[in-house]
N, C-alpha and C positions, 0 to 999 in steps of 0.2 A: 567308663560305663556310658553308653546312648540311652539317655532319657528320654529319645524322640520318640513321639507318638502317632502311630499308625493316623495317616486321615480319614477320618471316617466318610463315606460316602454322605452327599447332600443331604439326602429324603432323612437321615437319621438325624441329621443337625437339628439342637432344639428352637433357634429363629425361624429359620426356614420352615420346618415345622409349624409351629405360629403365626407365621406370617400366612402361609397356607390358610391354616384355619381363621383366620381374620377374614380372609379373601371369602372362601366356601361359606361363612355365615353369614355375609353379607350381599349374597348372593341368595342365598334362601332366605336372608330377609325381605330380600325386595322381590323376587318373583312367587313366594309361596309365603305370605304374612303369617298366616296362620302357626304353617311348621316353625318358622322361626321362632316365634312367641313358644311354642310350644320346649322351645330347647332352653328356658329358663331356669330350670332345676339344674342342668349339665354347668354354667356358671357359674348359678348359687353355691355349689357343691363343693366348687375349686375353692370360692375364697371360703366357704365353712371350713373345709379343710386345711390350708393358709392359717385362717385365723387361731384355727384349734392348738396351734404348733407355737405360735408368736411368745406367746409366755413364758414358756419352758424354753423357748431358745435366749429371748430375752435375760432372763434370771440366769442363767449358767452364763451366760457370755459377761451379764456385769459384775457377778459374784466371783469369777475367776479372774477377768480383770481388774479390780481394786483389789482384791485379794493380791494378785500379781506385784502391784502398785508400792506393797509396804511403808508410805506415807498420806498421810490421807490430807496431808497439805496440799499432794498434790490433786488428790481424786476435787476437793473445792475447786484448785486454780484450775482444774479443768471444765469444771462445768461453769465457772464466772466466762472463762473465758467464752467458752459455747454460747451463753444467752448476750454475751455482748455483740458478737458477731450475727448472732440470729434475729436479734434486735436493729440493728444496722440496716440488714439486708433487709429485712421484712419490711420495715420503713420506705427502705429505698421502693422495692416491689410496690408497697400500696401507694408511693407517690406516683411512679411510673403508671400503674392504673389509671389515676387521676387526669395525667397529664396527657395521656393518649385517646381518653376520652374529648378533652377540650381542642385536640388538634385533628382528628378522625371524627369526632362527633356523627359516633352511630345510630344518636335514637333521632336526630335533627329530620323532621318531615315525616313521622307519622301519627302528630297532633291526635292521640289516643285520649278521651273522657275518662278518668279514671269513674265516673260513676257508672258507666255502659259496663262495667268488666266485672266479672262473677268469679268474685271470691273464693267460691264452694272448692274448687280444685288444690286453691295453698292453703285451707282450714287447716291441716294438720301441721305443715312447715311452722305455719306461725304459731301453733299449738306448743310445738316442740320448743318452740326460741323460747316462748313465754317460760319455758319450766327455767329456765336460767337462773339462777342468785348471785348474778354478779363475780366480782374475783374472789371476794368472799366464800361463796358458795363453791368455786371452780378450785379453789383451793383446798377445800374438805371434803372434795371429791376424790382429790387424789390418796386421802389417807385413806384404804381400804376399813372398812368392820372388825375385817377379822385375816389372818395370814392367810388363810387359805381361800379367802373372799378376792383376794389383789387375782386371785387368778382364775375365778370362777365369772366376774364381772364384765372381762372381754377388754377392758381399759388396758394399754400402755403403761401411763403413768403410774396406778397403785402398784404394778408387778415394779417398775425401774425403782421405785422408793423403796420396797420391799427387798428386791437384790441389793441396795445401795447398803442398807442398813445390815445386812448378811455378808455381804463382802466386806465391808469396814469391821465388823467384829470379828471374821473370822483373820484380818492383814492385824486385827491388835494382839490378836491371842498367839501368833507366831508359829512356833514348832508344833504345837497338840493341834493346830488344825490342818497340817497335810493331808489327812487321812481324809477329810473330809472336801477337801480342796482337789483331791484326785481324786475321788468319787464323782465329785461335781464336772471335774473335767471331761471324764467319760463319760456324762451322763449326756455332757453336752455335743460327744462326738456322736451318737447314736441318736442325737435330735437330730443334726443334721443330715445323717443318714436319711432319714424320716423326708428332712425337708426336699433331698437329694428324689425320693421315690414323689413326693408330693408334684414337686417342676415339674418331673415327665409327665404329668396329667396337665399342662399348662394349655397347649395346644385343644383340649377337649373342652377345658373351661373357654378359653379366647372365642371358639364357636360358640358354644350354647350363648356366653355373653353377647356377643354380637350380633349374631341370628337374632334375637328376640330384644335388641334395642333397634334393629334396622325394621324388623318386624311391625314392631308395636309402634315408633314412632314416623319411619319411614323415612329416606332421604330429602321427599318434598315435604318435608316440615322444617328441612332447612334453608328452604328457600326466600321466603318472608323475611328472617332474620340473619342474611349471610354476612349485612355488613357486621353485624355484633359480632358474629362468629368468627370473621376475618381479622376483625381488627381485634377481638382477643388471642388468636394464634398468631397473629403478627407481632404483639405488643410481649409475648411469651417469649417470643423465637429471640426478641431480640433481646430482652431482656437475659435468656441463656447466652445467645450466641457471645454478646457482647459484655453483658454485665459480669454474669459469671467467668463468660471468655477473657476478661481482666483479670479478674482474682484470681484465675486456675493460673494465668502467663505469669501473674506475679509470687502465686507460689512455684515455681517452676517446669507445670506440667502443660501437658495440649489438653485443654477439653474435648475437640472432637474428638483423640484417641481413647480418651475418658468413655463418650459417647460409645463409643465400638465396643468396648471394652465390657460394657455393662449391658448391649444390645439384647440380650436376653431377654433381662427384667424389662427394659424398656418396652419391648415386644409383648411382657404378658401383663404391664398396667394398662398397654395401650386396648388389649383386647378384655381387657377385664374392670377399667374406668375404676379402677383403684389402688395405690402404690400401696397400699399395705397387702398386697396378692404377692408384690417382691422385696417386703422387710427382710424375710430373712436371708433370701440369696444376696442383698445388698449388703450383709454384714457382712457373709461370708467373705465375700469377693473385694469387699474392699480391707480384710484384715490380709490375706493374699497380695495384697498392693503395696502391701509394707506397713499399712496404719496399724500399733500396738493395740492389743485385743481388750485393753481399759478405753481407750479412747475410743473404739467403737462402740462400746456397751454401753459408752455414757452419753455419745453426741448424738447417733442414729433415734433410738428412742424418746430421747429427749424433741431434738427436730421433728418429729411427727406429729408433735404437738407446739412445738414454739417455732416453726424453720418451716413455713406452707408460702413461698414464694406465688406458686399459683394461685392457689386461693384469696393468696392479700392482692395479688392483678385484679383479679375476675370479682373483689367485693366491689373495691374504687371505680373500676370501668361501670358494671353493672350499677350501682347506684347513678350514675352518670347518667348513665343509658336510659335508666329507666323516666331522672328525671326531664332529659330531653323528648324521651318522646310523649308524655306528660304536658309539656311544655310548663314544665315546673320549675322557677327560677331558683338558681343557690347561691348567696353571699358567698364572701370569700372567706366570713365569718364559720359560715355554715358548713362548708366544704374542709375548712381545717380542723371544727370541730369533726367531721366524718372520719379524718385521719385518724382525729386521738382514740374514737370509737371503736374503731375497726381494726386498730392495733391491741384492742383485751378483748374485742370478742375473736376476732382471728384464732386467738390462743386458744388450745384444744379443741381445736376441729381437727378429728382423727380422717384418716384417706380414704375414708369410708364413702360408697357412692351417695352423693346426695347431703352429706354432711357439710357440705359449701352452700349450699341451695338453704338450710337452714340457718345457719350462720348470717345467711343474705338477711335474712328474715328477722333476726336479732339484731342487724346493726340498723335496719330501717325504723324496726319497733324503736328502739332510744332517739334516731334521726327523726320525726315523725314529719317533716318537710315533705319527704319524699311519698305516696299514699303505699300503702304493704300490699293494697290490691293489685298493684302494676306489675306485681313478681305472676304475676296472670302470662304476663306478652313471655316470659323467658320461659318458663315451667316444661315447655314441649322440649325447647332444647337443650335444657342442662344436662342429660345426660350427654348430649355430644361436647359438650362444654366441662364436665367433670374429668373426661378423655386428658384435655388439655392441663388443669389444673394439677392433674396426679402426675402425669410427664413432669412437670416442672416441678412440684416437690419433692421426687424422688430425684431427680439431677440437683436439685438445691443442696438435699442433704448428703448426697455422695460427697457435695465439692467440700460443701460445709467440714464433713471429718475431714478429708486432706487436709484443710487449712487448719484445722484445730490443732492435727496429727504433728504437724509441723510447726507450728509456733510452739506447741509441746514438746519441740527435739522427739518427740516419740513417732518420726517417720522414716522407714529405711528407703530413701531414695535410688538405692541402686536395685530392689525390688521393683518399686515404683517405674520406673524407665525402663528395666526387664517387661513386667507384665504389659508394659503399655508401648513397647517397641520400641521405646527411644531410644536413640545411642547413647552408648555409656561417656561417664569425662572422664578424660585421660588418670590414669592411676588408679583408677576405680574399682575396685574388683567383682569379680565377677556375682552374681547372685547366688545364693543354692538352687537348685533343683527344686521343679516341683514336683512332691509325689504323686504317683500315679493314681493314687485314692480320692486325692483335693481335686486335679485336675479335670477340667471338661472340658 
């Protein structure tokens, strides 16, 4: 039987597509401001829509996962294992910050008064950090009110606890819960379905997004601040190419074929400056890869909240940054304390745009070294800066499941080098087919 599939002509490819529309709204941001500003509901739209999906694909994909699982010794040794790795890396990420602030030193030479700068614009950033209660607080955030609250409230985390607690009950009750275990599984092919019609609008959100951040803020706003902006895309790039480009070689894959592989989503965080625009295709696509459909339902969502690579760069640089141009001095005292800081407020900052930018704003408030009014010199270009930070936590947590997938023996590697081109090892056999329905 030829499972080959017809190539579809360019213009219908969904990158190419996107990348289009990236092009075109950044085009009428910068010659027609107006229109582009005006294309902000077209954005809004995409991730309302996005977001509207994430829960109900969430909960099917982890309820049927540990369901799947049949010991829930292992559904723990998965998720220890996840936060040990996410913990590692995330460490590593906010040292890297730190460290490429002190050897790039972006904010060095522009001797800014922190009393000349008008607060009025980050009132509410630091409004928001203040509602904080600590781990405490961050912790009883995740128990929902009520069940049907985990999914009304727009959070991750209350829905992943609430699937966690539904799929472990329904892997203890055994045979009397098929019924319910194949309900839920169709329930979850018909989300996707959903999410399948949602992508094809990717391309119309990527424009309206971009239009009206090229619009509103305008390319020459990022001119004043390119060494920041450089030396945080630089400090990213290498942090992927290389940090994670170790970890992928040593669990046995190529990251950039990784990279190609997932260019899609890449394409519609980068035009839409938030990776929760492609949670759910990232589940999809990496259960497709061979990772078992438990260990994506438990490490993707989890990551979104504990596994923000970007985010921990852009806290450590940014506070750097800002104290340099400040000319605000930091012990070594002070600077370590910013680690320990910015390692619990890091944690649940969802990829939501702008949710780095307050986070900033909470780890300065407990740092009070640094003045909170200095978050003034970044504010114009965080959104070009949140572009960066969502790229990297959605590559973080792609890589992040392979390796979990795998130290879990629950990765079919001859998948994995199937979908990602690699040549097979001798003896190996051959992959199954993918069906023409999964397939894009």
């Amino acid at each position: 039987m030829n499972f080959k599939r017809a190539r579809k002509p360019f213009y219908k490819v969904l990158y190419v597509q996107v990348i289009a529309a990236i092009i075109t709204g950044i085009l009428l941001g910068h010659f027609l401001p107006a229109d582009g500003i005006a294309m902000k509901p077209l954005g809004d739209a995409f991730i309302k829509l996005v977001r509207m999906i994430i829960s109900p694909v969430i909960f099917c994909t982890v309820v049927t996962g540990i369901a799947s699982m049949h010991d829930m010794r292992q559904v723990g040794r998965v998720g220890g294992k996840a936060l040990i790795y996410f913990e590692v890396v995330s460490t590593i990420a906010l040292a890297i910050g730190l460290l490429a602030a002190h050897i790039l030193q972006p904010g060095k030479g522009f001797n800014v008064d922190p009393s000349t700068l008008d607060a009025s614009s980050i009132a509410g950033y630091a409004a928001k950090a203040e509602h904080g209660e600590g781990l405490a607080g961050f912790l009883m955030h995740i128990i929902p009110d009520t069940f049907v609250g985990a999914f009304t409230q727009g959070d991750i985390l209350p829905v992943l606890l609430i699937a966690m607690l539904f799929g472990s009950a329904l892997a203890v009750m055994g045979e009397p819960a098929k019924p319910v275990i194949g309900l839920i599984e169709a329930l979850s092919k018909a989300f996707f379905k959903i999410v399948h019609v949602i992508t094809s609008l990717a391309p119309i959100g990527a424009f309206g997004a971009m239009a009206f951040t090229i619009g509103r803020y305008g390319i020459e706003s990022l001119l004043p601040m390119m060494k920041l902006i450089g030396t945080f895309y630089l400090t990213a790039f290498l942090f992927v190419t290389c940090g994670l480009g170790l970890v992928a070689k040593l669990c046995g894959f190529s990251l950039f074929r990784f990279l190609a592989y997932i260019r899609d989503e890449l394409l519609i965080v980068l035009g839409t400056s938030t990776s929760e625009a492609a949670l759910p295709q990232l589940m999809e696509k990496l259960e497709r890869l061979g990772c078992s459909r438990g260990i994506v339902g438990l490490v993707v969502p989890t990551g979104y909240s504990f596994n923000l690579d970007g985010t921990n760069i852009y806290m450590t640089l940014a506070v750097l940054f800002l104290a340099q141009a400040t000319n605000t001095h930091m012990t070594v005292m002070q600077e370590v304390t910013l680690l320990a800081v910015t390692m619990l407020t890091s944690k649940g900052s969802t990829g939501v745009t702008g949710a780095g930018f307050i986070t900033l704003a909470a780890s300065l408030s407990v740092v009070p070294t640094v003045p909170v009014t200095a978050m003034v010199l970044i504010l114009g270009i965080d959104r070009f800066m949140s572009e960066c930070r969502a790229l990297t936590n959605i590559v973080g947590n792609g890589v992040a499941t392979i390796v979990v997938a795998a130290w879990e023996k629950e990765l079919d590697r001859g998948m994995l080098r199937a979908q990602l081109g690699m040549p097979r090892l001798v003896g190996e056999p051959s992959p199954a087919p993918i069906p023409r329905d999964t397939a894009r």
